[in-house]
N, CA, C and O atoms as a Tripos MOL2 file, in Angstrom:
@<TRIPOS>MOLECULE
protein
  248   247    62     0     0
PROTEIN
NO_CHARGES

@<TRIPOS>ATOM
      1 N         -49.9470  -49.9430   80.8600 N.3       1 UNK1
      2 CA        -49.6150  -48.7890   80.0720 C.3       1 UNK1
      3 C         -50.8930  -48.3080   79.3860 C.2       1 UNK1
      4 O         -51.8450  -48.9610   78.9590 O.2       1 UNK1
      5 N         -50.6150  -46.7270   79.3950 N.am      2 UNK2
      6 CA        -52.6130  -46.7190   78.8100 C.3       2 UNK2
      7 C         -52.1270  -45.2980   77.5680 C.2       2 UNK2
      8 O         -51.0880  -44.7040   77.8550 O.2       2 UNK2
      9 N         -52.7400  -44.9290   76.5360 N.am      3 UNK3
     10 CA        -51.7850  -43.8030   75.6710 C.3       3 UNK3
     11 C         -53.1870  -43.6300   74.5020 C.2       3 UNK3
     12 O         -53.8450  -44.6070   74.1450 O.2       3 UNK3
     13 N         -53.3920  -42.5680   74.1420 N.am      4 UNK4
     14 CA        -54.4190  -42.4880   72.7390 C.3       4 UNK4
     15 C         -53.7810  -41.9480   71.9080 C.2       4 UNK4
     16 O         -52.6260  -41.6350   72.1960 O.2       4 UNK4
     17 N         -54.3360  -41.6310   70.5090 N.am      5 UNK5
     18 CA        -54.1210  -41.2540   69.4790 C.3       5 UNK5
     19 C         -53.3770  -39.5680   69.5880 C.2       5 UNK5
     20 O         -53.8440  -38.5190   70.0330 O.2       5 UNK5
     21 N         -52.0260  -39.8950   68.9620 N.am      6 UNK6
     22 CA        -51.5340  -38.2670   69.0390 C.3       6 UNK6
     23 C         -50.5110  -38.7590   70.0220 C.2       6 UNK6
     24 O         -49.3820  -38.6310   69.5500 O.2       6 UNK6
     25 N         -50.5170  -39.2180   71.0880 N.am      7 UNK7
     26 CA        -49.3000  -39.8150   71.6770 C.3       7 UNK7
     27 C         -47.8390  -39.7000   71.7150 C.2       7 UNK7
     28 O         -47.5470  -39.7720   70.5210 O.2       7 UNK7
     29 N         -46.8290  -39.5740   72.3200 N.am      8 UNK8
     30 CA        -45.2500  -39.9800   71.9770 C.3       8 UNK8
     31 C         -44.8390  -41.3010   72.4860 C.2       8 UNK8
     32 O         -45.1360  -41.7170   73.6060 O.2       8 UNK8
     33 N         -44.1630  -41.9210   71.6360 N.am      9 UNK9
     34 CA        -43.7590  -42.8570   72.2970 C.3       9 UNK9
     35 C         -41.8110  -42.9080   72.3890 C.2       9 UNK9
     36 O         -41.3650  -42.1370   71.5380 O.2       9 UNK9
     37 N         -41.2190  -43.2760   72.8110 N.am     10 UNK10
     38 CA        -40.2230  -43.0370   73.1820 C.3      10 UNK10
     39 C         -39.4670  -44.3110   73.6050 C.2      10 UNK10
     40 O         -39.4650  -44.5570   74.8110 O.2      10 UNK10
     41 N         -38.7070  -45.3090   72.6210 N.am     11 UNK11
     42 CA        -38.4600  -47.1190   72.7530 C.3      11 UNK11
     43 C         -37.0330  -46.8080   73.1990 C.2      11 UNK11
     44 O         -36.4880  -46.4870   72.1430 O.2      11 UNK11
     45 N         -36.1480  -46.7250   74.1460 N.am     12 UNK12
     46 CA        -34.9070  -46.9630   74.6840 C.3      12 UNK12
     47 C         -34.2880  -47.8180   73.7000 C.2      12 UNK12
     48 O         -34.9870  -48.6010   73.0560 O.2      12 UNK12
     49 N         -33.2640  -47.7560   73.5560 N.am     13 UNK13
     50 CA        -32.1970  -49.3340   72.6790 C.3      13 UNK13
     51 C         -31.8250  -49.9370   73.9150 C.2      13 UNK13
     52 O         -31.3690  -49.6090   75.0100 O.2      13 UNK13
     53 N         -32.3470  -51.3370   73.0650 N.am     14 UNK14
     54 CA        -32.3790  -52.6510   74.7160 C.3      14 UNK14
     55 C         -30.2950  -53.0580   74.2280 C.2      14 UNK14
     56 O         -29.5120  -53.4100   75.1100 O.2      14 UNK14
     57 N         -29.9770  -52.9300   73.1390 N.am     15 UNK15
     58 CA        -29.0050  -53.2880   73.1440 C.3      15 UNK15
     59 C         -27.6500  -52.4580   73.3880 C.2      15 UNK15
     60 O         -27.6930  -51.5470   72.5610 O.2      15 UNK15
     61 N         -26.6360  -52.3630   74.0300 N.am     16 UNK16
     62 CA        -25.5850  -51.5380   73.4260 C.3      16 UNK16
     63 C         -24.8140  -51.2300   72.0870 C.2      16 UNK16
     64 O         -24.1390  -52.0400   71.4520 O.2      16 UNK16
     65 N         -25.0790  -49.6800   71.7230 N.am     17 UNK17
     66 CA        -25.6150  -48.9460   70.6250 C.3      17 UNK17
     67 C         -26.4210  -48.9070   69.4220 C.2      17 UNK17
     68 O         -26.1950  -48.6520   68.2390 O.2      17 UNK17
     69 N         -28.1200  -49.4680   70.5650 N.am     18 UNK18
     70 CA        -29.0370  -49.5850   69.7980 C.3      18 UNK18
     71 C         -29.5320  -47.8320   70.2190 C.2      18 UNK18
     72 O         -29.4540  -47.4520   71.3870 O.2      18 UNK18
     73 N         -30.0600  -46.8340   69.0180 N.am     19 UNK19
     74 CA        -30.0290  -45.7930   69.5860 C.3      19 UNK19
     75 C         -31.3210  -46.0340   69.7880 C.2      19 UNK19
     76 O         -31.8550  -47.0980   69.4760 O.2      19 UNK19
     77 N         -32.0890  -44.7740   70.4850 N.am     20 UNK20
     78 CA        -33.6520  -44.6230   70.6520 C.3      20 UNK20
     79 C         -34.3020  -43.9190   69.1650 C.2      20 UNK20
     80 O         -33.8880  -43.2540   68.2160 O.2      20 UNK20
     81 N         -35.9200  -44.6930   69.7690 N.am     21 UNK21
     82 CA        -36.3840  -44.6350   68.4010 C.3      21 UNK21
     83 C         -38.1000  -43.9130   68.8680 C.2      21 UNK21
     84 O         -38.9710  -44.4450   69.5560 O.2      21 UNK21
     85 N         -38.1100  -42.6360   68.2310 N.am     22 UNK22
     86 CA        -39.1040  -41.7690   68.7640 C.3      22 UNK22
     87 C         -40.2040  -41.9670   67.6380 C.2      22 UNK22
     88 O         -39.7430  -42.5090   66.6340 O.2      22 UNK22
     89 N         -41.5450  -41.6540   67.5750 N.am     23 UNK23
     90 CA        -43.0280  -42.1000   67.5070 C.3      23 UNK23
     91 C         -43.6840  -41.6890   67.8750 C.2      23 UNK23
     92 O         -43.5970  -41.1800   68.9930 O.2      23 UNK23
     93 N         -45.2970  -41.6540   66.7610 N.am     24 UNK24
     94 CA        -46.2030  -40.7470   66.9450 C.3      24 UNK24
     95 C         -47.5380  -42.3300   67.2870 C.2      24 UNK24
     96 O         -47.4740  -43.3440   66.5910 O.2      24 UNK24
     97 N         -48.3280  -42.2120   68.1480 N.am     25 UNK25
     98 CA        -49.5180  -43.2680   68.1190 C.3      25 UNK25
     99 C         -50.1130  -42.5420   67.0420 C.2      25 UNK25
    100 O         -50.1600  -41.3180   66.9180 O.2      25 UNK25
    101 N         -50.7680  -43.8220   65.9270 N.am     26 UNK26
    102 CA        -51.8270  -43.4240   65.3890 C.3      26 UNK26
    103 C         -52.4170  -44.1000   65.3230 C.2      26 UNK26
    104 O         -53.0250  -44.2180   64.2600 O.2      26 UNK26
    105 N         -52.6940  -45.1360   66.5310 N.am     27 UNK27
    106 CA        -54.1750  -46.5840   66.2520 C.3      27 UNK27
    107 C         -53.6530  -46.6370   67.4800 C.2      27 UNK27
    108 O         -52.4270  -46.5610   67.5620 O.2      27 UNK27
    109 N         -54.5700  -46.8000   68.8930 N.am     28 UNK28
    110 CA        -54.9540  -47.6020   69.4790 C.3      28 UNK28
    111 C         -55.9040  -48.7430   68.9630 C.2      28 UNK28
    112 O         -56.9500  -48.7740   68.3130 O.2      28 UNK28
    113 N         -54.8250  -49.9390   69.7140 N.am     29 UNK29
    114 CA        -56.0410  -50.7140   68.9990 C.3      29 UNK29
    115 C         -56.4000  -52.2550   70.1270 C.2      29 UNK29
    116 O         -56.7860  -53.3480   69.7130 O.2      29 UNK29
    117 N         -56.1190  -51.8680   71.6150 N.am     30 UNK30
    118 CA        -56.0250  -52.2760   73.1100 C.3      30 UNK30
    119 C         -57.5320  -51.5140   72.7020 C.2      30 UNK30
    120 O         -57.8570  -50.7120   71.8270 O.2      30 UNK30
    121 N         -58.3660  -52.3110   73.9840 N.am     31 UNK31
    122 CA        -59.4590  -51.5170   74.6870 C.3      31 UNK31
    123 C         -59.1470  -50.4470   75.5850 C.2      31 UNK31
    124 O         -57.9590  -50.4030   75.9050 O.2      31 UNK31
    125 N         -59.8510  -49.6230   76.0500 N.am     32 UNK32
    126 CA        -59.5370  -48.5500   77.2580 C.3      32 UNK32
    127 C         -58.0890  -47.9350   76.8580 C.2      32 UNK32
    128 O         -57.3730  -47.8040   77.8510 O.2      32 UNK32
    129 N         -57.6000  -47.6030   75.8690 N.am     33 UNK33
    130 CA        -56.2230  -47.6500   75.6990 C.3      33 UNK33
    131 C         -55.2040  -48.1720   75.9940 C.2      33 UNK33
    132 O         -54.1620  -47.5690   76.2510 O.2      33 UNK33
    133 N         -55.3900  -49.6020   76.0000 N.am     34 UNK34
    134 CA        -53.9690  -50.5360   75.8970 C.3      34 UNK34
    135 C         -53.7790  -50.7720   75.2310 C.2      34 UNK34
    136 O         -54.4190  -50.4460   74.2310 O.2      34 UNK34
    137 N         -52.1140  -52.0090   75.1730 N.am     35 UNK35
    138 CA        -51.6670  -52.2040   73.6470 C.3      35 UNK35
    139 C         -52.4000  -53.0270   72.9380 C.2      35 UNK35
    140 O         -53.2010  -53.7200   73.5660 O.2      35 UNK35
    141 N         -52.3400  -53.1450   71.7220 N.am     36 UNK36
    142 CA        -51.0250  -52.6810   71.0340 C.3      36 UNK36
    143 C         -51.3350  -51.3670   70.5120 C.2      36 UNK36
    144 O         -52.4070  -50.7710   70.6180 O.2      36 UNK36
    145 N         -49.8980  -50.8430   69.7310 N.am     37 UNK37
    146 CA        -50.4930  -49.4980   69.3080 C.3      37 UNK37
    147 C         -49.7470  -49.2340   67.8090 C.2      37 UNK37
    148 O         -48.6450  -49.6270   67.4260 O.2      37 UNK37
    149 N         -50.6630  -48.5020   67.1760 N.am     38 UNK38
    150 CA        -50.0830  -48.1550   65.9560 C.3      38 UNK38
    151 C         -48.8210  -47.4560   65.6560 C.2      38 UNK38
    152 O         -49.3340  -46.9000   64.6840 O.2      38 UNK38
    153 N         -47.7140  -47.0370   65.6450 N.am     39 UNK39
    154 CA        -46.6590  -46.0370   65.6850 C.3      39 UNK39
    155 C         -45.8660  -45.8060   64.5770 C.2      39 UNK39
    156 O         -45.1820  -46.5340   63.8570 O.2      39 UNK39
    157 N         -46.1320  -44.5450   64.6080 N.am     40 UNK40
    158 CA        -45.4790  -44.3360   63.0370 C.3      40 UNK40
    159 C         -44.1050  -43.1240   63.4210 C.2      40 UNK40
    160 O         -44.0670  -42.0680   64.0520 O.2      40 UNK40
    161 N         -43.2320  -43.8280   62.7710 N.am     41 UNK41
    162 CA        -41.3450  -43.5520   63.2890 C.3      41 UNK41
    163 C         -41.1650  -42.5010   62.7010 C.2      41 UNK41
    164 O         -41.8450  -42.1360   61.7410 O.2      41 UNK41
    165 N         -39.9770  -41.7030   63.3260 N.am     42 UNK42
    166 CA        -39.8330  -40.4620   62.4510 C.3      42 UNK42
    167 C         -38.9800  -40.6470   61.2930 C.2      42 UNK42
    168 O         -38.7670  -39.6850   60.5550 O.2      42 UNK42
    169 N         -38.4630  -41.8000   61.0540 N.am     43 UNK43
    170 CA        -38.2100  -42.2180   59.5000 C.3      43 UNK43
    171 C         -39.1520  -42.6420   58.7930 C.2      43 UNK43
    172 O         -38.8860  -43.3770   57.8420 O.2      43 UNK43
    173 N         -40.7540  -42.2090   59.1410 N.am     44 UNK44
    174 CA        -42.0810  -43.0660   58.2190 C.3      44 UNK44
    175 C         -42.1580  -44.3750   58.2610 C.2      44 UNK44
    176 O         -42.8200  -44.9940   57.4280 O.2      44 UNK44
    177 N         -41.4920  -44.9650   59.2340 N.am     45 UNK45
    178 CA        -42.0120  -46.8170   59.2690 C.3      45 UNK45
    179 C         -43.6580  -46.6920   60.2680 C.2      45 UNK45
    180 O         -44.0590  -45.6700   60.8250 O.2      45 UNK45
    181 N         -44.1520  -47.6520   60.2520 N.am     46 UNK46
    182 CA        -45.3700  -47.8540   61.0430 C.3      46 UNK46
    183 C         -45.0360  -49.3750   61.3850 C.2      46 UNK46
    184 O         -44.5560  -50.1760   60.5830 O.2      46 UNK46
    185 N         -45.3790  -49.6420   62.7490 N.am     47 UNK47
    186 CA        -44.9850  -50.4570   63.6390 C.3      47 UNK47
    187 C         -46.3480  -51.1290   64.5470 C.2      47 UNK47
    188 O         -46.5980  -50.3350   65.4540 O.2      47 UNK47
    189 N         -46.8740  -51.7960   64.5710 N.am     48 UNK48
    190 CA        -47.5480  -52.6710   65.6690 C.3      48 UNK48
    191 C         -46.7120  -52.7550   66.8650 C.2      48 UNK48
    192 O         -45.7210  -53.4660   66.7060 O.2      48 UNK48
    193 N         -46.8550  -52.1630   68.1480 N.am     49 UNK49
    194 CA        -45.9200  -52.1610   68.9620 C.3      49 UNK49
    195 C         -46.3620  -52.6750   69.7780 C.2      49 UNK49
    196 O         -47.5260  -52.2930   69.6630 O.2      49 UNK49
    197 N         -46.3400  -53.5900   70.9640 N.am     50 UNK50
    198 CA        -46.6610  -54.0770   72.2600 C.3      50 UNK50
    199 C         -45.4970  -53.7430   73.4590 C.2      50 UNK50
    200 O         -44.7810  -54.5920   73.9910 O.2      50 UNK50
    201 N         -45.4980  -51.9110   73.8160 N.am     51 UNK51
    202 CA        -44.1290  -51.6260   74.6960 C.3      51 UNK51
    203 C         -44.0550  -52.3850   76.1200 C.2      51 UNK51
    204 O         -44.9690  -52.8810   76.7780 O.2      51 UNK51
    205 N         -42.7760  -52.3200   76.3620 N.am     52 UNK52
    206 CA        -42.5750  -53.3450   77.3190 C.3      52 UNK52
    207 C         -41.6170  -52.5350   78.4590 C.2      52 UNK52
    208 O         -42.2700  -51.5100   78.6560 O.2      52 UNK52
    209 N         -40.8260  -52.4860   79.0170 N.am     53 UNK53
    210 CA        -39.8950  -51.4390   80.0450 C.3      53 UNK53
    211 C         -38.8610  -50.9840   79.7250 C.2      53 UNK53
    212 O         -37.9630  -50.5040   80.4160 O.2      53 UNK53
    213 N         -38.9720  -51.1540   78.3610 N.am     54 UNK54
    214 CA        -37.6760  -50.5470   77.8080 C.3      54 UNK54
    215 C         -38.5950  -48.7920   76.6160 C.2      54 UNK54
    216 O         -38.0400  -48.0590   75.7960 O.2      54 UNK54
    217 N         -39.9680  -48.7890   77.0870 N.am     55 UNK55
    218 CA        -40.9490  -47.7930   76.3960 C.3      55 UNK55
    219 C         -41.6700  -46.1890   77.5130 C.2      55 UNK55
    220 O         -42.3720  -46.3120   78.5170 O.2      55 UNK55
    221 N         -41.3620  -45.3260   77.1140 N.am     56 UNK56
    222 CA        -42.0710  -44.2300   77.5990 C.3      56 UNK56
    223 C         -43.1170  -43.4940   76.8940 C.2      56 UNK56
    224 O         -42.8650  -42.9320   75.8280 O.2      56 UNK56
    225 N         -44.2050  -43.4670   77.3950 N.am     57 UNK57
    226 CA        -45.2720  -42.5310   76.5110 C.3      57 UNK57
    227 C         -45.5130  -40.9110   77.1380 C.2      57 UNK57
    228 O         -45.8890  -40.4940   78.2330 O.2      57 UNK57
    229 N         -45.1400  -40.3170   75.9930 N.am     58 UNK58
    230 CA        -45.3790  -38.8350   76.4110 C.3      58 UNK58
    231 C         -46.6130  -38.5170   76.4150 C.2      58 UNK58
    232 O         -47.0960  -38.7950   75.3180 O.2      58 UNK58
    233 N         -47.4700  -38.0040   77.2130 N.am     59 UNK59
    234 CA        -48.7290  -37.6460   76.7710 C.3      59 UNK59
    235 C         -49.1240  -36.2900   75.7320 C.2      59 UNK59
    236 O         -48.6430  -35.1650   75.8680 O.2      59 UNK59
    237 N         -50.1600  -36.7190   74.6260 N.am     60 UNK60
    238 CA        -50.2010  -35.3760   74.0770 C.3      60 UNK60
    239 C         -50.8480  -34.4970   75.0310 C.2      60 UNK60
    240 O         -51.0460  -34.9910   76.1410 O.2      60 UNK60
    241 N         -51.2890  -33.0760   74.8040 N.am     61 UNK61
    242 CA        -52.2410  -32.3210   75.2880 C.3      61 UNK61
    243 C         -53.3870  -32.5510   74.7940 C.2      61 UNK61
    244 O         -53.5240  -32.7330   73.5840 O.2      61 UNK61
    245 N         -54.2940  -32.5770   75.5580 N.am     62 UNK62
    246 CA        -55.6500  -32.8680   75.5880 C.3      62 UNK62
    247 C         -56.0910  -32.1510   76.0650 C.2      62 UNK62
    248 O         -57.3110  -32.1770   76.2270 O.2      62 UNK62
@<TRIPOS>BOND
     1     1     2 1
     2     2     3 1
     3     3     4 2
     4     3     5 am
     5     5     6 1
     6     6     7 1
     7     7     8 2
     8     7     9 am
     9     9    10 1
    10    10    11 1
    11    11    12 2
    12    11    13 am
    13    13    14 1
    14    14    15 1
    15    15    16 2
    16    15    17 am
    17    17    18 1
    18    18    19 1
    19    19    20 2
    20    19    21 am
    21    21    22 1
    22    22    23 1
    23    23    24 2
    24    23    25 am
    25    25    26 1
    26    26    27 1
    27    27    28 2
    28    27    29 am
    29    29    30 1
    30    30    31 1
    31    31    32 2
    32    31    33 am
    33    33    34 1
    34    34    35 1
    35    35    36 2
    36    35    37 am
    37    37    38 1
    38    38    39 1
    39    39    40 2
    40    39    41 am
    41    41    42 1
    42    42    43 1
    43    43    44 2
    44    43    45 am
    45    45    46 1
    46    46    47 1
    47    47    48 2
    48    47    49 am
    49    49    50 1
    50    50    51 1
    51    51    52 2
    52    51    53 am
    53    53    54 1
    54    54    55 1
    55    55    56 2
    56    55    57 am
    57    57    58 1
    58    58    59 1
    59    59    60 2
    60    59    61 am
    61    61    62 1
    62    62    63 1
    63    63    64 2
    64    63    65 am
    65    65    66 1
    66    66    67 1
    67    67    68 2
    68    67    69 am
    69    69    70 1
    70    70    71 1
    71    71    72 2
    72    71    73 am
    73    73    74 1
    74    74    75 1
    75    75    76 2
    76    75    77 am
    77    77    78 1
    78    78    79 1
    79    79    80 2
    80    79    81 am
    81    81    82 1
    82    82    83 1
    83    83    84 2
    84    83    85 am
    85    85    86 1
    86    86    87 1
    87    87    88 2
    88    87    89 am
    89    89    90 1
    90    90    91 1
    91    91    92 2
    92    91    93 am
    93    93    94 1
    94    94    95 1
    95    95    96 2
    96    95    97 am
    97    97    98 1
    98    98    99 1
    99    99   100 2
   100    99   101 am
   101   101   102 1
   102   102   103 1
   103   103   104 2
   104   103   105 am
   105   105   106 1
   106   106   107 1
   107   107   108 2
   108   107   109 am
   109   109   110 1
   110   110   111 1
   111   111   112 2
   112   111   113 am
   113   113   114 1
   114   114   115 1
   115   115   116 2
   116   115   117 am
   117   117   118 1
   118   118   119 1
   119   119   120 2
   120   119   121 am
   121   121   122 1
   122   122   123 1
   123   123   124 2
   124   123   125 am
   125   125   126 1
   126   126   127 1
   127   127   128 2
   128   127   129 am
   129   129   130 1
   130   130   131 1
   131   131   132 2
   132   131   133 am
   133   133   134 1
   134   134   135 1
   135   135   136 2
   136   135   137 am
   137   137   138 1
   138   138   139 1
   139   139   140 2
   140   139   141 am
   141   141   142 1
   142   142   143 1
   143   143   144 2
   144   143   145 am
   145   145   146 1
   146   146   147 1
   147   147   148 2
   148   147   149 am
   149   149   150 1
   150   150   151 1
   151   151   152 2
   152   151   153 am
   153   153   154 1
   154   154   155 1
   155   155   156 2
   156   155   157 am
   157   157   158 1
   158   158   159 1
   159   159   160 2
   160   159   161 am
   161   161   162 1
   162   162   163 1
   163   163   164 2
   164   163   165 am
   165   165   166 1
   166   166   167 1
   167   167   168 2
   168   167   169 am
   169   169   170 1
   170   170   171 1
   171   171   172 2
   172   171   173 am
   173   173   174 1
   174   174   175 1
   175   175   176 2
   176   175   177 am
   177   177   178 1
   178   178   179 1
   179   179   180 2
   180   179   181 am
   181   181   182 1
   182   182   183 1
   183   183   184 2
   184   183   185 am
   185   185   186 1
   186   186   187 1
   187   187   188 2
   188   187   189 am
   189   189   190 1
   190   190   191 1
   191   191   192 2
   192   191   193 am
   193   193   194 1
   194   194   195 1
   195   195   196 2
   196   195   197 am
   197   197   198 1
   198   198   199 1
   199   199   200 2
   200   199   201 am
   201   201   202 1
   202   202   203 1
   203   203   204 2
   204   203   205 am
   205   205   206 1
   206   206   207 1
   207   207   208 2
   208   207   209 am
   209   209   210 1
   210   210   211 1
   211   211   212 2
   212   211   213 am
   213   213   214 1
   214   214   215 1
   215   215   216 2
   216   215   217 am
   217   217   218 1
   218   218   219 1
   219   219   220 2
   220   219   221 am
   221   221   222 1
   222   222   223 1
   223   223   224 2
   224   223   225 am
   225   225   226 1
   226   226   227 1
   227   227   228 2
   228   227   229 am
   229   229   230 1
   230   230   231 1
   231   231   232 2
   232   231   233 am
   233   233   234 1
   234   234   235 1
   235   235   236 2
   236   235   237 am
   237   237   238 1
   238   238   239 1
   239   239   240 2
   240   239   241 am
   241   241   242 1
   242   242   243 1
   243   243   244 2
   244   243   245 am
   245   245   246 1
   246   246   247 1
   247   247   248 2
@<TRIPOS>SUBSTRUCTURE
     1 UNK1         2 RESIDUE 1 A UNK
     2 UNK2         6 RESIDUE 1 A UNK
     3 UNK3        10 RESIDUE 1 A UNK
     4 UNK4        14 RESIDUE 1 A UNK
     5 UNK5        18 RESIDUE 1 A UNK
     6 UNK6        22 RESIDUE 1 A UNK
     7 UNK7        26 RESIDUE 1 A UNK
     8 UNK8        30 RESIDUE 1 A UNK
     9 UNK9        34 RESIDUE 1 A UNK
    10 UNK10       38 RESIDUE 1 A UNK
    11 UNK11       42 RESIDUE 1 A UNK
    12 UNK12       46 RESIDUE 1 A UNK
    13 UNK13       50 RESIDUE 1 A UNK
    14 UNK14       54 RESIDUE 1 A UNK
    15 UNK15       58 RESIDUE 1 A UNK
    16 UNK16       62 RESIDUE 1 A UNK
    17 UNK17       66 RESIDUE 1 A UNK
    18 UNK18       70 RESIDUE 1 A UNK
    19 UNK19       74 RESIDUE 1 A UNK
    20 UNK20       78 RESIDUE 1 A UNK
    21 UNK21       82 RESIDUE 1 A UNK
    22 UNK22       86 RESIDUE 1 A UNK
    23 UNK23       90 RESIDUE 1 A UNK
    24 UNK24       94 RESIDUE 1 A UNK
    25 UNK25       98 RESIDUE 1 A UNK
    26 UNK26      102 RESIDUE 1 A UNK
    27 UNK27      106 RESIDUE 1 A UNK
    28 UNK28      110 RESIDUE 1 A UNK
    29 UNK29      114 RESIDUE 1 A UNK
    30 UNK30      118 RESIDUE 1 A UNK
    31 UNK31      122 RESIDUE 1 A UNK
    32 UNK32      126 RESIDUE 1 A UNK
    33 UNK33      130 RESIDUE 1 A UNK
    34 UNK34      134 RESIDUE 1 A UNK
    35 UNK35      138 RESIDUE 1 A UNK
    36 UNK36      142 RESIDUE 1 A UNK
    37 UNK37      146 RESIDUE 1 A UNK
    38 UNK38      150 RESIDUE 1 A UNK
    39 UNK39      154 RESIDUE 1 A UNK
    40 UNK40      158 RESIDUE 1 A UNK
    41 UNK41      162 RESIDUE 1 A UNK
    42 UNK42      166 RESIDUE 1 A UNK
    43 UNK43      170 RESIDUE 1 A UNK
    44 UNK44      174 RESIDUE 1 A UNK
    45 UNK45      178 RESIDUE 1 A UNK
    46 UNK46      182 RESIDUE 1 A UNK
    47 UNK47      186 RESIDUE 1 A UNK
    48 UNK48      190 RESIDUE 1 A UNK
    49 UNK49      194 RESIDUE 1 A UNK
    50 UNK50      198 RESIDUE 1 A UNK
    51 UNK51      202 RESIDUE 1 A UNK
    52 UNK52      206 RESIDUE 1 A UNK
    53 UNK53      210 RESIDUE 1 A UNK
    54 UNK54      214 RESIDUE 1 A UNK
    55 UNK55      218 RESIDUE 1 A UNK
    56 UNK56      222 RESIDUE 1 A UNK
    57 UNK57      226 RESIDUE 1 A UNK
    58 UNK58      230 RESIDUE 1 A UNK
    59 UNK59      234 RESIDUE 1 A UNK
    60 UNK60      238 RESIDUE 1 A UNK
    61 UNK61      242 RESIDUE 1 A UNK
    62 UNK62      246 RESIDUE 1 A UNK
C-alpha cells in the first residue's frame, strides 16, 4: 500500500455493524510511502494506522 500526505483513507467495519470510518493522512511515517500512517477521523481522533484489507486509499490530486 503506498499513500502521502492529504490522502483518503477509507477502513470498512471488519465486524457486523461496525460502520466505516473515513480519514484524512497527515504523517506518513513508512519510507517511500508505506505504513504506518497518521489519520485524523472525521470525528477529530488521530490514529497510527497500519491498513490491512479491510482499507482503501483515495488518492488526493496532485
Amino acid at each position: 500500500m503506498y499513500a502521502t500526505v492529504g490522502d483518503r483513507i477509507l477502513m470498512h467495519g471488519r465486524t457486523v455493524g461496525a460502520g466505516e470510518r473515513h480519514g484524512e493522512i497527515i504523517e506518513v511515517r513508512g519510507g517511500d510511502g508505506k505504513p504506518p500512517y497518521l489519520v485524523k477521523f472525521a470525528d477529530g481522533q488521530e490514529n497510527l494506522i497500519f491498513p490491512g484489507s479491510d482499507c482503501e486509499i483515495e488518492l488526493h490530486a496532485r
